[in-house]
VEXVEXMI-245308 format. One line per 10 residues: number of its first residue (from 1); their letters; for each residue z, y, x of N, C-alpha, C. Coordinates in steps of 0.2 Angstrom, whole numbers, plus 2048, in hexadecimal, padded with zeros to 3 digits. Layout:
BEGIN
NUM) a) Z:Y:X:Z:Y:X:Z:Y:X ~ ...
REM end
This chain:
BEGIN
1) xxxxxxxxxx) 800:7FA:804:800:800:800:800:806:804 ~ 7FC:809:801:7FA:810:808:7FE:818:805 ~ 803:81B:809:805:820:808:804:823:801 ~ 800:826:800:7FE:82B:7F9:7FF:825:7F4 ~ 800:81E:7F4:804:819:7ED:807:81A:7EE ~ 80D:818:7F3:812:818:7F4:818:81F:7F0 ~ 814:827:7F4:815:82B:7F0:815:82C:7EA ~ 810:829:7E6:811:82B:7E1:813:824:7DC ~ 814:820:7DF:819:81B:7DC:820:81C:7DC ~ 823:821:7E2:829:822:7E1:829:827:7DD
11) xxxxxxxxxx) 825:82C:7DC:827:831:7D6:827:82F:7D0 ~ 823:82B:7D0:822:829:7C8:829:824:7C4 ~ 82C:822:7CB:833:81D:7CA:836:822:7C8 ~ 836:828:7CB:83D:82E:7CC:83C:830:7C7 ~ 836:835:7C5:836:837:7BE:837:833:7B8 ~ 834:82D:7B8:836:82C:7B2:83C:827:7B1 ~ 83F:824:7B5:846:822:7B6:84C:829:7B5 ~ 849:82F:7BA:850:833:7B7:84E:837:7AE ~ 848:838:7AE:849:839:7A8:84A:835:7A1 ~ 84A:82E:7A1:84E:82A:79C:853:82A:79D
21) xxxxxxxxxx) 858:828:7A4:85E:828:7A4:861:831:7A2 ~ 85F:834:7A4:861:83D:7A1:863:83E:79A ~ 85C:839:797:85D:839:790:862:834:78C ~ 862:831:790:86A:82A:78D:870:82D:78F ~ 870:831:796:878:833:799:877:83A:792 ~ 875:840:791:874:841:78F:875:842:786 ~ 873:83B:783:875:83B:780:87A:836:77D ~ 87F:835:783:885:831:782:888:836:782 ~ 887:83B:786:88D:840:789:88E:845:783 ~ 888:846:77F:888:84A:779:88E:846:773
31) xxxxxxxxxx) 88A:83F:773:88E:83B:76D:894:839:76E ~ 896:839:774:89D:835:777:8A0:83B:778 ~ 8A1:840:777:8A4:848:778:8A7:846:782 ~ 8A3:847:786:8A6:845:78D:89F:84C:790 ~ 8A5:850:791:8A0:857:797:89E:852:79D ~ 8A2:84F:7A0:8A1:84B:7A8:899:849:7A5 ~ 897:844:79E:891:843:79E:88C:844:79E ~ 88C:84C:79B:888:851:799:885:854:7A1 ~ 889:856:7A3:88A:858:7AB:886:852:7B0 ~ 889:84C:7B0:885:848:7B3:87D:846:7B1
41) xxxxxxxxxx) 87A:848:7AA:873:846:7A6:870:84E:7AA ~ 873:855:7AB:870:858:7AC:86E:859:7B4 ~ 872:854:7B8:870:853:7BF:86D:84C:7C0 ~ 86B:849:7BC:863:845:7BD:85D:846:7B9 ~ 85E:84D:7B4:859:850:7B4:857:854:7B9 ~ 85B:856:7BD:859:85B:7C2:855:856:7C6 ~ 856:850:7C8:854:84B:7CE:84C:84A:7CB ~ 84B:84D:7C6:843:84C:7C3:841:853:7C6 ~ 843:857:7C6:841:85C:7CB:840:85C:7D1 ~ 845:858:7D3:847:857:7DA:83F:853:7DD
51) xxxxxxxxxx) 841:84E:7D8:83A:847:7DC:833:849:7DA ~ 830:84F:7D7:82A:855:7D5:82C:857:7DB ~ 82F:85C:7DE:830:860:7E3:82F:85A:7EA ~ 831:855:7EB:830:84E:7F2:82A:84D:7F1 ~ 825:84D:7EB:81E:84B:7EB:81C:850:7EE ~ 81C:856:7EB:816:85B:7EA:817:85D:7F5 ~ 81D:85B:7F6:820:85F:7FE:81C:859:803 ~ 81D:851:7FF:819:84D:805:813:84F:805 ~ 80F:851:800:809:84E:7FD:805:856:803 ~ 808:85A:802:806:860:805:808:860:80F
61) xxxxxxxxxx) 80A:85C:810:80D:85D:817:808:856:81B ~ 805:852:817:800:84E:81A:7FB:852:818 ~ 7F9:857:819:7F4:858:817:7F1:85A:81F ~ 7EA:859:822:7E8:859:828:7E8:861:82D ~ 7E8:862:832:7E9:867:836:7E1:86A:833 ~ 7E1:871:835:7DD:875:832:7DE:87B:835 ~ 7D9:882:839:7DA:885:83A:7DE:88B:83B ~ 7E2:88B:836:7E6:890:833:7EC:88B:836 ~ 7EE:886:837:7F3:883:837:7F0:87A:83D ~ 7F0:87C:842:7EE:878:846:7F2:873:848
71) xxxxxxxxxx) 7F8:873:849:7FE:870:849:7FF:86B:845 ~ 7FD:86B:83E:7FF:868:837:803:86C:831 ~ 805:868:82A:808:86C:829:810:866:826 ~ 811:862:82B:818:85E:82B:81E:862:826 ~ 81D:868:82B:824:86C:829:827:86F:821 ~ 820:86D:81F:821:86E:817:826:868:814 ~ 825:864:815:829:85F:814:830:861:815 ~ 833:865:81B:83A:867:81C:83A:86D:815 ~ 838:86F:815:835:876:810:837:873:808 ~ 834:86C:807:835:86B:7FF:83C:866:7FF
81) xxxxxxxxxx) 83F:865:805:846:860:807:84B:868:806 ~ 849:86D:80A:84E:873:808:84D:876:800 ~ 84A:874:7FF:849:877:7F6:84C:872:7F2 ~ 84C:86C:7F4:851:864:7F2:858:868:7F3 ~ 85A:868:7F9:862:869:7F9:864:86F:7F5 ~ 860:877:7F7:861:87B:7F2:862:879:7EA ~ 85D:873:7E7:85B:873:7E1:863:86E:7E0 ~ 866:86A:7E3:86A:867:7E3:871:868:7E2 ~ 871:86F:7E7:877:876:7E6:878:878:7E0 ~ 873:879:7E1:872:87E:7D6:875:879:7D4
91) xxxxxxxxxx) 873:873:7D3:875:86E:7CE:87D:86D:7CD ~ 87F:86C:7D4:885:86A:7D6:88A:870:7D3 ~ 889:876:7D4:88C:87C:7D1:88B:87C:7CA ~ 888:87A:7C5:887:87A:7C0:88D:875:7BC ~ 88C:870:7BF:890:86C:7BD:898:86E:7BE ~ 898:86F:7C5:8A0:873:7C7:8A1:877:7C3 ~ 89D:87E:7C0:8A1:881:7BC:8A0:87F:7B7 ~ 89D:879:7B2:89D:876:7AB:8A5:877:7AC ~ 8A7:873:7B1:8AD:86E:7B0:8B5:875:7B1 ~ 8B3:878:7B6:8B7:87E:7B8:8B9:881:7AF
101) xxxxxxxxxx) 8B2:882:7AB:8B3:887:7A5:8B8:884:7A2 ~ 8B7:87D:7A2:8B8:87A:79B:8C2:878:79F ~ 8C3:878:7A4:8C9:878:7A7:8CD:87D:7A4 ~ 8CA:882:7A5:8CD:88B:7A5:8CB:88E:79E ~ 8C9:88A:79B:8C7:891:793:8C8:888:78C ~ 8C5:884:78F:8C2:880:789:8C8:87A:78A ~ 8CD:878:78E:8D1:874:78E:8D5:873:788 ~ 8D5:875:783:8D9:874:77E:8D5:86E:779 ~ 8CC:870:77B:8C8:86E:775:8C4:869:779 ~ 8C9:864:77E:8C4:85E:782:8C7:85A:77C
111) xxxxxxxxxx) 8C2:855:779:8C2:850:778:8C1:849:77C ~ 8C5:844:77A:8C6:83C:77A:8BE:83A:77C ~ 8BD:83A:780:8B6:835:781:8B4:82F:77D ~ 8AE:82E:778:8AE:826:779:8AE:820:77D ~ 8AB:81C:77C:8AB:816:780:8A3:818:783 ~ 89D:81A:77F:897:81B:780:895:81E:788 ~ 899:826:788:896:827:78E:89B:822:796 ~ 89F:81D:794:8A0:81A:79A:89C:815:79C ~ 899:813:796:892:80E:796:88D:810:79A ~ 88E:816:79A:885:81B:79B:887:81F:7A1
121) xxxxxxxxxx) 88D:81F:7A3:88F:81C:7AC:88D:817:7AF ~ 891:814:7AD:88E:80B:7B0:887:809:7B3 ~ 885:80E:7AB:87D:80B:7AB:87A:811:7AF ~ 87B:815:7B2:87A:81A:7B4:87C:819:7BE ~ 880:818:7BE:883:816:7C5:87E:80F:7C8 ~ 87D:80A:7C3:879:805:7C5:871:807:7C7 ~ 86F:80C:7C3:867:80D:7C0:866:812:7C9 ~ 86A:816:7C8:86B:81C:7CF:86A:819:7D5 ~ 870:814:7D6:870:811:7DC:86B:80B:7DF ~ 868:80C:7D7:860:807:7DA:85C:80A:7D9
131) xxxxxxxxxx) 85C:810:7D8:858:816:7DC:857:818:7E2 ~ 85C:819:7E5:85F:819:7E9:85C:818:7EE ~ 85C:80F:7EE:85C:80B:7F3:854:80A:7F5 ~ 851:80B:7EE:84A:808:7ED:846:812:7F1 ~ 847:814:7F0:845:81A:7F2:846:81E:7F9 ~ 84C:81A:7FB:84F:81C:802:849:817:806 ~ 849:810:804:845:80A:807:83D:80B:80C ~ 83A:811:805:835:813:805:834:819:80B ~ 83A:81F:808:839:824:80F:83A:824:813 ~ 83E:81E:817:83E:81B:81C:838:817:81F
141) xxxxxxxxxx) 836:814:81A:82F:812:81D:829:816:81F ~ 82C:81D:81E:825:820:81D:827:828:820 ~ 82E:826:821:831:82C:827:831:833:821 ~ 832:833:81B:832:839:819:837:83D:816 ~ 83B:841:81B:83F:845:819:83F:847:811 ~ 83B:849:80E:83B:84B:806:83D:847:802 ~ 839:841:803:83C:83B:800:844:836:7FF ~ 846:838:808:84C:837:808:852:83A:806 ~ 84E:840:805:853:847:802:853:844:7F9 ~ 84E:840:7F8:84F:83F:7F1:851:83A:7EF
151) xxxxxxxxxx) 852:837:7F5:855:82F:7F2:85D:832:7F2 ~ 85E:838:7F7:867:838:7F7:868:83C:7F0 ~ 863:840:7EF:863:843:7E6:866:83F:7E1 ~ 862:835:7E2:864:831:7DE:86B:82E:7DF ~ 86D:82E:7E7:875:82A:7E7:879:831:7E5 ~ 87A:837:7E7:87D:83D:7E5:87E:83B:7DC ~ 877:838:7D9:877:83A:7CF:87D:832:7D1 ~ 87C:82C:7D5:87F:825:7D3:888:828:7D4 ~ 889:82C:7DB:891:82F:7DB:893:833:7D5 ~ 88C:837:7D3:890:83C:7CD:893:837:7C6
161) xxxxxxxxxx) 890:833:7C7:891:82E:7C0:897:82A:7C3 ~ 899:82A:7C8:89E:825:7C9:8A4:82A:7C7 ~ 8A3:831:7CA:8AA:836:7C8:8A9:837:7BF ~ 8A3:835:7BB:8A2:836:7B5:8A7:830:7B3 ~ 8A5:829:7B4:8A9:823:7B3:8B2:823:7B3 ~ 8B3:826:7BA:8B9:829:7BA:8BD:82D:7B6 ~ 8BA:832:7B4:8BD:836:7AF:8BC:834:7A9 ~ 8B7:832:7A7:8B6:831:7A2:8BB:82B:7A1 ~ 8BC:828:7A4:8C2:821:7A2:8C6:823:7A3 ~ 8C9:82A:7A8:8D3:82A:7A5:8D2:82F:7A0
171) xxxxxxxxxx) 8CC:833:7A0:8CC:835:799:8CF:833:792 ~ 8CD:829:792:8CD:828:78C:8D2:823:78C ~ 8D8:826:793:8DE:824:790:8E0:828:790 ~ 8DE:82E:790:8E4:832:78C:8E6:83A:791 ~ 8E2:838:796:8E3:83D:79D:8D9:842:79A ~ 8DA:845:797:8D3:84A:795:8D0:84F:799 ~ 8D6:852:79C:8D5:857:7A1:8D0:853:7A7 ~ 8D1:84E:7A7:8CE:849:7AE:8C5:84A:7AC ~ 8C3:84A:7A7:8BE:84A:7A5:8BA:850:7AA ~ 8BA:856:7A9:8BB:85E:7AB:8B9:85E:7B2
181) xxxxxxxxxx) 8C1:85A:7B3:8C2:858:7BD:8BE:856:7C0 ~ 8BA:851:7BC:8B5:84C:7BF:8AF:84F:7C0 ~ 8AD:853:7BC:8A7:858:7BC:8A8:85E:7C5 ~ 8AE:85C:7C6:8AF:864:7C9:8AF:85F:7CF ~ 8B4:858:7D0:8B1:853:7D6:8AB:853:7D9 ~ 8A7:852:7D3:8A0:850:7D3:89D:856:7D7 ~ 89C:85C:7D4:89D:863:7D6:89C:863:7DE ~ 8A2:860:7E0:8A3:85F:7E7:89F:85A:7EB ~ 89E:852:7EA:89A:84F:7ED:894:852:7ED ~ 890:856:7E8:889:856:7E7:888:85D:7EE
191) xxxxxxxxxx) 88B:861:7ED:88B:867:7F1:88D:863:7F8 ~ 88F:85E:7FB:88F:85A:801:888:859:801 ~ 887:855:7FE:87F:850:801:87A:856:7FF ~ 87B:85C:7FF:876:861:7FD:878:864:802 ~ 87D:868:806:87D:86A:80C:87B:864:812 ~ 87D:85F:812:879:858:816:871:859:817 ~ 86D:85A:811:865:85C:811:863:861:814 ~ 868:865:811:864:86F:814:866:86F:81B ~ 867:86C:81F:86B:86B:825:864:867:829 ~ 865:862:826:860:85B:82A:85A:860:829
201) xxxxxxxxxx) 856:864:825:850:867:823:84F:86C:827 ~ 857:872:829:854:875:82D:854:873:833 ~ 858:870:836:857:86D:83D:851:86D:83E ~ 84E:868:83B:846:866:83B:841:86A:83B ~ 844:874:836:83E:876:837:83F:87D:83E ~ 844:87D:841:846:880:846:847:87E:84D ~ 841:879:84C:83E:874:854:846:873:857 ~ 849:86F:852:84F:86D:857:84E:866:85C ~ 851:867:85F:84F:860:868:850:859:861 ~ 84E:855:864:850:84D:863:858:84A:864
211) xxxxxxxxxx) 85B:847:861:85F:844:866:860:842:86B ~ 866:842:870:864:841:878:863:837:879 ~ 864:835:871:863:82C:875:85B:82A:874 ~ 856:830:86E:851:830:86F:84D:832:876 ~ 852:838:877:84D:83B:87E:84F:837:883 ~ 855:834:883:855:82F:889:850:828:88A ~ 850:827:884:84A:821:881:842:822:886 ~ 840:829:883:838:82D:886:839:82D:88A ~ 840:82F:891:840:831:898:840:82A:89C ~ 843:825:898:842:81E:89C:83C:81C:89B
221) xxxxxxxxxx) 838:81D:895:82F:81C:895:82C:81D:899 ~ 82C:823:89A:827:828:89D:82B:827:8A3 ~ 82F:826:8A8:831:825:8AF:82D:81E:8B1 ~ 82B:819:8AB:82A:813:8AF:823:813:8AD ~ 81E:818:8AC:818:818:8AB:816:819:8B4 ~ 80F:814:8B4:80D:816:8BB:809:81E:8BE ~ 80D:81F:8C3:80A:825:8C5:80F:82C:8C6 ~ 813:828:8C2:81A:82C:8C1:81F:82F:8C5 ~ 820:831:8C8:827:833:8CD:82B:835:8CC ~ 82D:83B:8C5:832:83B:8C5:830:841:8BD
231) xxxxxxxxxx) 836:842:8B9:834:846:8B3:838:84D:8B7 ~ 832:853:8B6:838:859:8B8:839:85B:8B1 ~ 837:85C:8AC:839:85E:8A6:838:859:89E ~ 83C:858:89A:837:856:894:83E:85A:890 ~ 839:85B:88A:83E:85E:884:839:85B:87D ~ 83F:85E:879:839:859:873:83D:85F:86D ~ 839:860:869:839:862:861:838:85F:85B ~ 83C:861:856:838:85B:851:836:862:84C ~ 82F:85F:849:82B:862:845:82B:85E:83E ~ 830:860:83B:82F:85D:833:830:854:834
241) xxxxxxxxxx) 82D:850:834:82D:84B:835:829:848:83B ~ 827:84B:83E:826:849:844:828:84C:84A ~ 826:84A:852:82A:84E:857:826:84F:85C ~ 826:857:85E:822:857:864:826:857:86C ~ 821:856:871:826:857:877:822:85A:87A ~ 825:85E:880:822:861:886:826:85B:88C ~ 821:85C:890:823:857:897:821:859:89D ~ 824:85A:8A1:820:859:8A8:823:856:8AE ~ 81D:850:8B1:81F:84C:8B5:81D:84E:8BB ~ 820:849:8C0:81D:84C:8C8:817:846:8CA
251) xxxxxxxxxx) 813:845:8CB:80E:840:8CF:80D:845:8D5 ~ 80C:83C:8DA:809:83D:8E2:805:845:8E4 ~ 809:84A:8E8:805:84F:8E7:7FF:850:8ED ~ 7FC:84A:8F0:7F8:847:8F2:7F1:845:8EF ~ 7F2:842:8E9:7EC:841:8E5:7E7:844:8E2 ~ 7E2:844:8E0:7DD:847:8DD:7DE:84B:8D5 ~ 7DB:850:8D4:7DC:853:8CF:7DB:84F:8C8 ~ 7D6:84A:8C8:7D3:845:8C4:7DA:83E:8C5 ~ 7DE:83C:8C9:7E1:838:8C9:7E8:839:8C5 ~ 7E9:841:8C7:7F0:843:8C4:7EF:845:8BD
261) xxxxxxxxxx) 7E8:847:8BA:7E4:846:8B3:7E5:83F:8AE ~ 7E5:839:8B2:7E3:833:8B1:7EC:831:8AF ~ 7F0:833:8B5:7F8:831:8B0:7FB:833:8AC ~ 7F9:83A:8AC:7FC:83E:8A5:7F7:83C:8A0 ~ 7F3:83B:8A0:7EF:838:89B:7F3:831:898 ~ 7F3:82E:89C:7F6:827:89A:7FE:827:89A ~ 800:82C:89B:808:82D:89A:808:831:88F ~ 804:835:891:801:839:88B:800:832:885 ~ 7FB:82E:887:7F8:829:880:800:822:880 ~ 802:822:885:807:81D:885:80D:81F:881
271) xxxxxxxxxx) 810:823:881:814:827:87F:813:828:876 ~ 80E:82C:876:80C:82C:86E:80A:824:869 ~ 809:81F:86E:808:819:86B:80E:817:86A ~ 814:818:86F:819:812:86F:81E:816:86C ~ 81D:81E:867:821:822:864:81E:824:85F ~ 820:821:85A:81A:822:854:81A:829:851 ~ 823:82B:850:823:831:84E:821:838:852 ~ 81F:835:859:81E:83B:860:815:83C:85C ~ 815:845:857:80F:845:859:80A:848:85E ~ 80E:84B:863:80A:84F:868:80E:850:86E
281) xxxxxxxxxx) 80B:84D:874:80F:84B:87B:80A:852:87D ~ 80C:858:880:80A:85D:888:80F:85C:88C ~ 80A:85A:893:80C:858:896:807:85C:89C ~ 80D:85E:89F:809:862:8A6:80D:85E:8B0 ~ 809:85E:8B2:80A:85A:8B7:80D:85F:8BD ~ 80F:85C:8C1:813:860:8C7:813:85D:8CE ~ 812:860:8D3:811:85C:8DA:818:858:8DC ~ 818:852:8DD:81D:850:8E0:81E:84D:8E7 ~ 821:845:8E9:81F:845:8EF:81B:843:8F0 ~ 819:843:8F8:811:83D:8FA:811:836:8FA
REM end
């Protein structure tokens, strides 16, 4: 299955999985008198937003270099992963102050949950977290930040149902105020795993280095290439989903302008072959011993 299915098999799962479940949480949390699950229906509607915003940001970041943009255009991808965490914030804030209001003005008029919206938890935490899994599977295979951003959209809706489940059951022994609290927990984890995104996104779009067990990986590579003598420099950037490097190595300063040609070349294609995410190795040569 080649990329562009895959992309649009995972939207089609997300949208139309968060929008039935939105409408069942939703109309439990209506029927069952339960804010926690009102709250929770309107944060896996948002994850229909969320998985339209990962399509429309992969679909545009593969798209080929072109002279206006000769680099590629990857970094879009961080661009619709930062619109993911901001859309997530929103969300997570709405929720918190559902819960805050109804704490501070509406606490007298919480109702007893019924049995319904606990059910429409359960089946909600289950349905999430095999979204979750099934969507995280995918962006990993296909290395795509936005995607990934939108599988944590789906574990974030599985936790928010778990603090729904919670409250809603000490709720309906008689503890109501728990219901409100749940909403304001929930509040809490969502605004983590949403500053976790806009974090990982901006790194990514502010050419930050690799980690040092990656660069150490490249530096033992390219030392055992032939021709080699020693590395004066390498650094590396990540660009969106993929990573660029600068290198410079020393070869024999004895040899022919064509020979020192000949190992950075083959340092250059080797490198990019045995680093799938590496899309552009510059690499400039330097005189070393005879």
């Amino acid at each position: 299955m080649n990329e562009q299915k895959i992309f649009k098999k995972l939207s089609k799962v997300g949208i139309l999985g968060n929008v039935l479940l939105a409408a069942f949480k939703l109309l439990a949390g209506l029927l069952g008198h339960s804010g926690a699950m009102v709250s929770d229906a309107v944060h896996s509607l948002s994850d229909v937003f969320a998985t339209l915003v990962a399509y429309i940001g992969v679909r545009m970041s593969r798209v080929k270099e072109d002279e206006e943009h000769p680099y590629g255009h990857e970094r879009l991808e961080c661009v619709a992963s930062l619109i993911l965490g901001l859309l997530l914030a929103g969300t997570g804030l709405g929720i918190g102050y559902s819960g805050i209001r109804k704490l501070a003005f509406e606490r007298d008029s919480i109702q007893i949950p019924t049995l319904l919206p606990l059910i429409a938890a359960i089946v909600s935490i289950l349905v999430k977290e095999g979204m979750f899994w099934y969507t995280m599977y995918y962006a990993k295979r296909l290395d795509s930040a936005a995607f990934k951003a939108d599988a944590w959209h789906h574990r974030s809706d599985a936790i928010s149902s778990v603090g729904s489940f919670i409250g809603i059951g000490m709720a309906r022994l008689g503890f109501t105020i728990m219901d409100p609290i749940a909403s304001i927990l929930i509040c809490a984890l969502i605004l983590k795993v949403s500053f976790d995104i806009f974090q990982d996104s901006l790194n990514k779009m502010l050419d930050t280095s690799c980690d040092n067990a990656f660069e150490q990986k490249v530096r033992a590579f390219v030392d055992g290439q032939p021709g080699v003598q020693k590395i004066d420099m390498l650094r590396t950037r990540q660009f969106g989903s993929k990573i660029y490097i600068d290198l410079e190595i020393a070869v024999k300063r004895d040899i022919s302008l064509l020979e020192a040609h000949s190992i950075a070349e083959n340092v250059h294609d080797n490198v990019e072959k045995n680093f799938p995410k590496v899309k552009h190795v510059m690499i400039h040569v330097n005189p070393g011993e005879e």
